[in-house]
N, C-alpha and C positions, 0 to 999 in steps of 0.2 A: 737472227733469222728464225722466223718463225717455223719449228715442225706442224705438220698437218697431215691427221689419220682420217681416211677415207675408211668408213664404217661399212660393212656388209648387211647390218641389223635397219631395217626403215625404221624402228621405232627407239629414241629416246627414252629409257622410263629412270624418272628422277628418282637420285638416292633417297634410300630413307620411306618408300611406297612398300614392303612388303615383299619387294620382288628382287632375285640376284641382281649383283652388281653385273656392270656391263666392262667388257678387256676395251673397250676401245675409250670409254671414259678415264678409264684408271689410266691407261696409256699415256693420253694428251695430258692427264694430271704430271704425271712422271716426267713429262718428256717438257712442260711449259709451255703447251702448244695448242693446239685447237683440234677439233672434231668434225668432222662432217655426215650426214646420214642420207641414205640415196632417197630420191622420191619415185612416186611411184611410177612406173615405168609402163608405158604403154607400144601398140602397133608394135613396130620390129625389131626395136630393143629388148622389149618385151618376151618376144617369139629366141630370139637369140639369146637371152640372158643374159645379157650384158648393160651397163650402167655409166653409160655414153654422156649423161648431162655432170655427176659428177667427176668422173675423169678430167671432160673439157675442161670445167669450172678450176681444177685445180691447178691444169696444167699453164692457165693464163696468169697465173699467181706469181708473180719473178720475185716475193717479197719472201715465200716459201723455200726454209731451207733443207728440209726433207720432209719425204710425202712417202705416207707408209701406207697401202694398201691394202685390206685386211681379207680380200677377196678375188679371185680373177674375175667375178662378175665386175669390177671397178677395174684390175688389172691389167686385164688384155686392152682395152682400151685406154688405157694411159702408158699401155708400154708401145701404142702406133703413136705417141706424139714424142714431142720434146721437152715435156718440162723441167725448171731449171733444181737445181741443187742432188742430193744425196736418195735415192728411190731402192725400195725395202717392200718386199711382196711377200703376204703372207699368204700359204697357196693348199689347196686341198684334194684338187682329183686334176693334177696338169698329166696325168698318165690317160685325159679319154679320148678316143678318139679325134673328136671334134680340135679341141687343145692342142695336141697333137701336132696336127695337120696345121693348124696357126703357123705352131711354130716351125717347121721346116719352111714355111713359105715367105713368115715373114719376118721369124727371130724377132718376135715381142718381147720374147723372157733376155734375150743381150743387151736390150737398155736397163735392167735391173741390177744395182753394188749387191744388193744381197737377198736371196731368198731364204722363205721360213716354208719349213713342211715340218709336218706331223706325224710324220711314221718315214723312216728308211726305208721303208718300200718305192716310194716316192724319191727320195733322196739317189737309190740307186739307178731311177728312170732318170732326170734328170742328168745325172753323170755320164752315164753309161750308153745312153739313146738317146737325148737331149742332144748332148755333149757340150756342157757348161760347164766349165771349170770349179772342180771341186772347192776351192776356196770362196767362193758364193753360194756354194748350197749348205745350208743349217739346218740341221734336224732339231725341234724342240719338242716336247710333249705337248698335248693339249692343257687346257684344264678349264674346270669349273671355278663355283664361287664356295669355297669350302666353308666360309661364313653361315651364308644360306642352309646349303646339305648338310644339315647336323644331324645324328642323331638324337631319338628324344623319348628315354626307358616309360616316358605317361603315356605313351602312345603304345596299346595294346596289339599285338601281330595277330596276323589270323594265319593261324599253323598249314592251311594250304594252300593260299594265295599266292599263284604263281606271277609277278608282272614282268611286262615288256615294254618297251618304250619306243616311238620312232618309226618310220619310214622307209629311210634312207637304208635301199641293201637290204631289207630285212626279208627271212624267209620265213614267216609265219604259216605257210604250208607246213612246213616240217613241224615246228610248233606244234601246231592242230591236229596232228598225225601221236606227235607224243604223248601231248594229253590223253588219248585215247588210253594208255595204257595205265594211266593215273590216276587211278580211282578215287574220289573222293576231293580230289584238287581242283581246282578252276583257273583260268588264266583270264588276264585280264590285259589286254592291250591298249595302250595311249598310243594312238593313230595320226601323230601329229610331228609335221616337222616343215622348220623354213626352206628347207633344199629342195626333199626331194619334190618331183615334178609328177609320180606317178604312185598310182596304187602300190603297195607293198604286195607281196606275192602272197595269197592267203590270209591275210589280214580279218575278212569278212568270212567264217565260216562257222559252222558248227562246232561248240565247246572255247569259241572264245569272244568273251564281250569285248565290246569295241568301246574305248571314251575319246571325245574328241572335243575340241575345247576347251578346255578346262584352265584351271589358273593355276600358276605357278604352285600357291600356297595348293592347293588338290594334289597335282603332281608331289610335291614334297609329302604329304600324309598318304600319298600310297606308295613312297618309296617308304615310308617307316613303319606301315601294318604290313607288308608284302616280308613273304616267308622266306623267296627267292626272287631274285630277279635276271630273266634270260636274256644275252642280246645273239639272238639268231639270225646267221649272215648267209646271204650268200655266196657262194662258193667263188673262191679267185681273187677277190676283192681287193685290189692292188691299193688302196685308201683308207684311211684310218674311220669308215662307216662303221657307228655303234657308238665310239668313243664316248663322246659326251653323257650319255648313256649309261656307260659299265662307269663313267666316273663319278656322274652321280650318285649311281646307286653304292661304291665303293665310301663315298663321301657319308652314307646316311650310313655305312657301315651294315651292307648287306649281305649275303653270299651270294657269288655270281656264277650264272653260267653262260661260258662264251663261244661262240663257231670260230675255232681257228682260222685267219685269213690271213695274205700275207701284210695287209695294211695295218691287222689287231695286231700284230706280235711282239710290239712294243710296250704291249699295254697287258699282259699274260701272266706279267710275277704275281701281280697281287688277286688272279682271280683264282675263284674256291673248284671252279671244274670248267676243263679244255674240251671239247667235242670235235669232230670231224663234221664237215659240212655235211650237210642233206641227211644224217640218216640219224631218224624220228629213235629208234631203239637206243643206241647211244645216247641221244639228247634224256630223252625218258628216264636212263639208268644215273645221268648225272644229277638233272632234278632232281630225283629222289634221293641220290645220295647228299647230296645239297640240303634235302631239307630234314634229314637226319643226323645230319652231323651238328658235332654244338658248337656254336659260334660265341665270337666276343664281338661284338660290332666296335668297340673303343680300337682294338686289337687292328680289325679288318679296315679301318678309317684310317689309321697310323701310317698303314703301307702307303699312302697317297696323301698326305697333308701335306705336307712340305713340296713332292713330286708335281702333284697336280694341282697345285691352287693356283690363284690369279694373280699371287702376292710373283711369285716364283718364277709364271708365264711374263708377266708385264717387265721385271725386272732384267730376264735374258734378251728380249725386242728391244728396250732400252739399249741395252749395250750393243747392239746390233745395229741401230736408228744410229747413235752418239760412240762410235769405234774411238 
């Protein structure tokens, strides 16, 4: 029986291009199974967020013997049908609103053997306010491609290069507000991310440049000139917003500075400074001590190679798909 992973990612990009491996390739590698990637979605699927053509397509499939979901944009509509065999949801913000409310009404998430979240913050909504039985909720870490995120000592740092990365949750207000106090630093923010749907807060302002498309290999060379790199959250954030983010830059063996939330807190050992959400004066006093203090980037990488790679992600989903 054939597995089959329902992708969250529209785009395919063939190994061996230059760019991170992709969890849902390695996945179907591991698992002996096939792939699927959404197309592009229009009108009201579109407007909902949801990935209604693949779902169908999978759930018609009786030759499929588990179907792993890597998204609730695929999710919530394959958990309104019936498809046959073993179903595995990997899940990221079932704590909003919107999700939510699905689920009191129509208990989408009770057709799933097992779900995957990313942060205990989740995992406790799920239990505890959901009310799905603890032995189907799995907490895993995220991770990157620690292949990729290397660091790389010929790559010169620029000693006050502050960077950020991301969209999603982020409070670049506050940011913008700390820089203020930074004399001599500059921040540089990568304005770019598949989720979120809205301007980040403060994003565009005064004392920070903005880059926005740019290619994987760019992304990677200023996580290795970048003196620091902040992921500033907004306050509450009951999901693991930032992650991919603080793992990168942990990956390229940086020092980090992170907005406490309760979705981060899983991911807090290995960073270099904790902040308190919203207030620019703390964030400011961490930067700087951030970019004073001496680092070992082999050191700082070590805390998260094994934790957060994709070798480690793909191999606990496995055991999870295949019990």
């Amino acid at each position: 029986m054939t597995p089959l992973i329902l992708s969250s990612c529209r785009q395919h990009r063939p190994e061996g291009d230059g760019t991170p491996r992709q969890d849902f390739v390695l996945l179907a590698r591991a698992l002996g199974g096939e792939f699927t990637v959404p197309p592009s979605a229009r009108g009201l699927p579109e407007k909902l967020g949801l990935d209604l053509h693949q779902a169908r397509a999978a759930a018609i499939r009786p030759e499929i013997g588990a179907i792993v979901a890597l998204s609730e944009k695929v999710g919530v509509p394959l958990g309104w049908q019936k498809p046959s065999g073993r179903l595995v949801l990997v899940a990221h913000h079932l704590s909003s609103p919107k999700k939510a409310l699905a689920q009191r009404l129509t208990r989408w998430l009770d057709r799933f053997d097992a779900i995957v979240v990313l942060c205990r913050e989740q995992q406790r909504y799920l239990i505890a306010e959901a009310g799905l039985p603890a032995e189907r909720v799995h907490f895993l870490h995220d991770s990157v491609d620690t292949r990729y995120f290397t660091p790389d000592p010929s790559v010169p740092i620029e000693p006050n290069l502050v960077l950020a990365v991301g969209r999603e949750r982020r409070d670049y207000a506050t940011l913008g507000r700390a820089m203020k106090s930074l004399a001599g630093c500059k921040a540089v923010v990568v304005a770019d991310s598949p989720w979120a749907r809205r301007v980040a807060s403060g994003e565009s302002q005064p004392g920070i440049t903005v880059r926005r498309g740019i290619s994987f290999s760019e992304l990677r060379q200023l996580y290795r000139q970048a003196a620091v790199v902040v992921v500033p959250l907004e306050p509450g954030v009951r999901y693991a917003a930032g992650v991919n983010a603080l793992l990168e830059a942990l990956s390229v063996g940086k020092p980090t500075v992170v907005t406490r939330t309760p979705g981060i807190e899983d991911y807090l050992a290995c960073v270099t400074e904790v902040v308190p959400p919203s207030d620019p004066d703390a964030l400011a006093e961490a930067i700087q001590r951030a970019l004073l203090a001496p680092t070992d980037p082999i050191k700082i990488r070590a805390q998260i190679e094994h934790l957060g790679s994709l070798e480690t992600y793909v191999g606990a989903l496995k055991a999870l798909v295949q019990p």
